[in-house]
VMD Tcl script that draws the C-alpha trace (Angstrom):
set ca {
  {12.92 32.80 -22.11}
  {14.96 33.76 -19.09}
  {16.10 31.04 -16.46}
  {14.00 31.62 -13.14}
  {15.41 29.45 -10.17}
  {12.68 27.88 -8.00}
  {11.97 30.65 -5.02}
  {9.86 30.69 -1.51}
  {7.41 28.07 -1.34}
  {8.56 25.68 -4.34}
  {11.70 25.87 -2.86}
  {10.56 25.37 0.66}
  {8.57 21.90 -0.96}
  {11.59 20.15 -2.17}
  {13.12 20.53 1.14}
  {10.19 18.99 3.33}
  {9.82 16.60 0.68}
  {14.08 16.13 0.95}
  {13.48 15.75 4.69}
  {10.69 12.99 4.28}
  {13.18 11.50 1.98}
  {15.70 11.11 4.50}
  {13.02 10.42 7.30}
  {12.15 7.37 5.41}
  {15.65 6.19 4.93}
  {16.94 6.92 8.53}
  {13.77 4.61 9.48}
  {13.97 1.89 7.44}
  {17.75 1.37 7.25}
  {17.98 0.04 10.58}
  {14.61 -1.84 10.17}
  {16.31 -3.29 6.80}
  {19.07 -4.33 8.53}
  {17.36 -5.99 11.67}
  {15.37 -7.96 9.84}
  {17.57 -8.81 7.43}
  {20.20 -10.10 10.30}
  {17.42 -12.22 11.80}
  {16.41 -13.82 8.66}
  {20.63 -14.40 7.52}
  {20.35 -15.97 11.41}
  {17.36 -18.12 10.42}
  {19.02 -19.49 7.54}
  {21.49 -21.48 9.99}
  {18.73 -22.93 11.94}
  {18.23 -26.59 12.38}
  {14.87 -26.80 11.72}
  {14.15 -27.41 8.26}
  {10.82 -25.92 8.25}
  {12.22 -22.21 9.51}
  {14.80 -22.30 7.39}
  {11.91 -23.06 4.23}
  {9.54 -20.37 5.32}
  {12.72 -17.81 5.43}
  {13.59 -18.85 2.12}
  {10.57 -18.65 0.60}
  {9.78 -14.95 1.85}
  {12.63 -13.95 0.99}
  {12.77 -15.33 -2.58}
  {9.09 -13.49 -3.08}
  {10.15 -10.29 -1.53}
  {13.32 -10.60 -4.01}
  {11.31 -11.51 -6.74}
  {8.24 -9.25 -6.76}
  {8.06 -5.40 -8.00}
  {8.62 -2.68 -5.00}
  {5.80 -0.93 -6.23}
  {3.17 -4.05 -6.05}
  {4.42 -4.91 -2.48}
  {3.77 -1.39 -2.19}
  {0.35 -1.23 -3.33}
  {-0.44 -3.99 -1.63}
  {0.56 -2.92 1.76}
  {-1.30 0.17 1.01}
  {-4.94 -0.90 -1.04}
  {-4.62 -4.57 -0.21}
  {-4.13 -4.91 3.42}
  {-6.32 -2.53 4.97}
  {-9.18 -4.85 2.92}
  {-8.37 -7.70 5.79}
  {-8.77 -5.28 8.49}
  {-11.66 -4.24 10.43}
  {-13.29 -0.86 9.67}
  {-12.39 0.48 12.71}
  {-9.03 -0.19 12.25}
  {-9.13 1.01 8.60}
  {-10.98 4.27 9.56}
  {-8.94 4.84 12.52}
  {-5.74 4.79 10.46}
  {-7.00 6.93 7.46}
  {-7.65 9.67 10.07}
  {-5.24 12.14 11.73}
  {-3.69 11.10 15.00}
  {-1.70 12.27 17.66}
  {0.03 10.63 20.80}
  {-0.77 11.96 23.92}
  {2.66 12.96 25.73}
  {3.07 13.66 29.57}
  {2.46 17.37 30.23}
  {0.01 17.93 27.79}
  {1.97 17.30 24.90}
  {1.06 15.43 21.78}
  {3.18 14.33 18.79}
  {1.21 13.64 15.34}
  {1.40 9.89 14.53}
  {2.69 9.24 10.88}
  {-0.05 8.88 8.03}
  {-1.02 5.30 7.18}
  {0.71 6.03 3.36}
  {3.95 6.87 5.33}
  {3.21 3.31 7.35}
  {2.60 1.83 4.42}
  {5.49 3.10 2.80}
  {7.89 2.22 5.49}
  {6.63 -1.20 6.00}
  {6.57 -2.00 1.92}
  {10.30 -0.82 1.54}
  {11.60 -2.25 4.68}
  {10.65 -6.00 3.75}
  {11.41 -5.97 0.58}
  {15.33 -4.30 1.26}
  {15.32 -6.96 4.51}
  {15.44 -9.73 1.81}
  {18.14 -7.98 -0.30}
  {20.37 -7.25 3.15}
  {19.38 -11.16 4.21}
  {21.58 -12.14 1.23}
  {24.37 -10.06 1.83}
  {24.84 -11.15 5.56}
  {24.72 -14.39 4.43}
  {27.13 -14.08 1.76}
  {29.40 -12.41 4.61}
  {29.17 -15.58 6.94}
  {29.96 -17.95 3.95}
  {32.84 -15.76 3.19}
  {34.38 -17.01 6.80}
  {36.51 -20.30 6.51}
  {35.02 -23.13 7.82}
  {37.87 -24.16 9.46}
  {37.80 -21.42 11.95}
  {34.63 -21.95 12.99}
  {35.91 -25.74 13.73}
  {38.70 -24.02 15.32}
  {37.10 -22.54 17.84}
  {34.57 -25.16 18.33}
  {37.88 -27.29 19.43}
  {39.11 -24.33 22.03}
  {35.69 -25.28 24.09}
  {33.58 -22.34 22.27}
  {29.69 -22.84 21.82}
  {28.14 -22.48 19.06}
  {26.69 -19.11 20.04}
  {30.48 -17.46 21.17}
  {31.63 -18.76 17.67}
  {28.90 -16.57 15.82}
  {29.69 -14.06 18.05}
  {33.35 -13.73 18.52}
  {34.45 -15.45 15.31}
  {31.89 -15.01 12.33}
  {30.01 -12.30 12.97}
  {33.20 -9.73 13.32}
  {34.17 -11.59 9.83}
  {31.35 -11.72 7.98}
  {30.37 -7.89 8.88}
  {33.33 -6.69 7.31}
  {32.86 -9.08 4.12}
  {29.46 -7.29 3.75}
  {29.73 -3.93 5.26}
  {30.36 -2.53 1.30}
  {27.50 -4.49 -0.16}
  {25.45 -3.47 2.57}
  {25.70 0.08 2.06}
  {25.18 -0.61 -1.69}
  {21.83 -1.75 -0.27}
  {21.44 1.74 1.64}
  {21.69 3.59 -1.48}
  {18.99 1.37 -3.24}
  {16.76 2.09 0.03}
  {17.36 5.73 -0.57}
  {16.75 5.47 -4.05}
  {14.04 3.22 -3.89}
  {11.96 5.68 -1.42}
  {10.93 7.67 -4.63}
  {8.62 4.84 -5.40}
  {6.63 5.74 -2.29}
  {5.37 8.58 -4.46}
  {3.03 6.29 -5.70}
  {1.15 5.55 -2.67}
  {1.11 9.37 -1.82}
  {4.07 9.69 0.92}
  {5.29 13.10 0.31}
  {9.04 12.29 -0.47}
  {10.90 14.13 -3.31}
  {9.70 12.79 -6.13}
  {6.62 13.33 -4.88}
  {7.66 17.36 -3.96}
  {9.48 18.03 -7.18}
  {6.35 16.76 -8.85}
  {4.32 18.75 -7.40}
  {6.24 21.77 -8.27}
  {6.53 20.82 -12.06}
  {2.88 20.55 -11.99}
  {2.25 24.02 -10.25}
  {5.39 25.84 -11.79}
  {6.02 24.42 -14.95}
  {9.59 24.97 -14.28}
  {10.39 21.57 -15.26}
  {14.10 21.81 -15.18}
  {14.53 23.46 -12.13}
  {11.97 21.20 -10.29}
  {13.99 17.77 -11.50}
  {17.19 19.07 -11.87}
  {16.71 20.29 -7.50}
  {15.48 17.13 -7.03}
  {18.70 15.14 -8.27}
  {21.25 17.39 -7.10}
  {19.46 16.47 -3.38}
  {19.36 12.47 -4.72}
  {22.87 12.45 -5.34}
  {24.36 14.44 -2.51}
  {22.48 11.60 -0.57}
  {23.97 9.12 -2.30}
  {27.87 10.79 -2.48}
  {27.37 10.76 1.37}
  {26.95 7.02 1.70}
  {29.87 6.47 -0.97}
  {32.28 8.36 1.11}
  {30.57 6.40 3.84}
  {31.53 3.01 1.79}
  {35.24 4.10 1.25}
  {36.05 5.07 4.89}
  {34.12 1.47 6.01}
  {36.57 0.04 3.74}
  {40.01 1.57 4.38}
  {38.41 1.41 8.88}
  {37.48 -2.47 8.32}
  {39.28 -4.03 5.60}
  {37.85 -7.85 4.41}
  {40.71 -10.00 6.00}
  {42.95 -11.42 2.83}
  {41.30 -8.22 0.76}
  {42.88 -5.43 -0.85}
  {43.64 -2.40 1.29}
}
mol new
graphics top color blue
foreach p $ca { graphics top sphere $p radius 0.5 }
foreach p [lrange $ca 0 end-1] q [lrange $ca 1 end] { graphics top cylinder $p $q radius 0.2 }
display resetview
């Protein structure tokens, strides 16, 4: 049997489903790493009981499957909201724009999807921002503290530029696992990649050609963010570290 390359529409499903892929990733990479910086932040607070509740989220985020948090963001929430709410987000909607203009809101699996992925990586990026501000020597911080700094200006002009570079590799280590990790969104019916090059097995039963599209794509993502890594590393190199 003769090799026949995906063509037209197949084709044209791998790359929305390519583009949802990198939707979800260019969303939920910052979100990661916003949360993940607040909760690294809460781990220095004073208060015992913040610092507990912190911990403990993130050691159940850390130590759950993806794909439960997933399902449970998707079939288990909506069960604690009103039906209102749950109808109105298992409907089609669009924001209203000035002019006349409207922009369709994002399906509650995408939501879902978003919201599943981004906690769970927060916890992950928690512990390398973490790891980066215990990588800075105590005595600097005591250092400073003696030059008149408060606490605040020594987090801010003497950790933080530290411990970012300490954990600028690991953390795009973490990107790639986002990336990688969207495929499980499948699950939950987001329209990713997985999800496209699925669906074109299914329909095609070009099996090959489907999966084998559908990793090229994965790792061309992925090669991106490694040469992303390596010029992060040679720009910002860890203070004592190899150049």
């Amino acid at each position: 049997m003769a090799f026949e390359p995906l063509r037209g529409e197949h084709l044209l499903w791998l790359v929305n489903g390519f583009l949802q892929t990198l939707q979800i990733a260019a969303l939920v990479i910052p979100v990661a790493t916003g949360l993940g910086l607040l909760a690294a932040l809460a781990g220095l607070a004073r208060g015992w009981p913040l610092r507990a509740t912190v911990g403990a989220a993130i050691a159940l985020l850390r130590n759950s499957p993806l794909l439960v948090q997933l399902f449970f963001w998707y079939f288990g929430l909506p069960a604690l909201l009103p039906e209102a709410l749950r109808e109105w987000l298992n409907t089609t909607q669009r924001l209203p724009l000035p002019g006349g203009f409207a922009l369709p809101w994002p399906s509650y699996e995408f939501l879902a999807g978003m919201l599943g992925l981004s906690l769970y990586s927060a916890a992950y990026v928690a512990e390398e921002i973490r790891a980066g501000m215990r990588g800075v020597p105590p005595a600097q911080r005591l250092a400073a503290a003696a030059l008149g700094m408060r606490p605040w200006q020594v987090f801010r002009h003497v950790v933080a530029p530290q411990a970012l570079r300490i954990a600028a590799s690991p953390l795009i280590g973490q990107y790639m696992n986002i990336t990688k990790n969207s495929s499980l969104t499948m699950a939950i019916g987001v329209m990713e990649l997985s999800y496209a090059s699925r669906q074109v097995e299914t329909v095609t039963f070009k099996t090959f050609q489907a999966f084998g599209v559908a990793t090229v794509l994965y790792v061309l993502i992925i090669a991106v963010l490694e040469v992303l890594a390596l010029v992060v590393q040679r720009r910002f190199p860890v203070p004592g570290g190899r150049r």
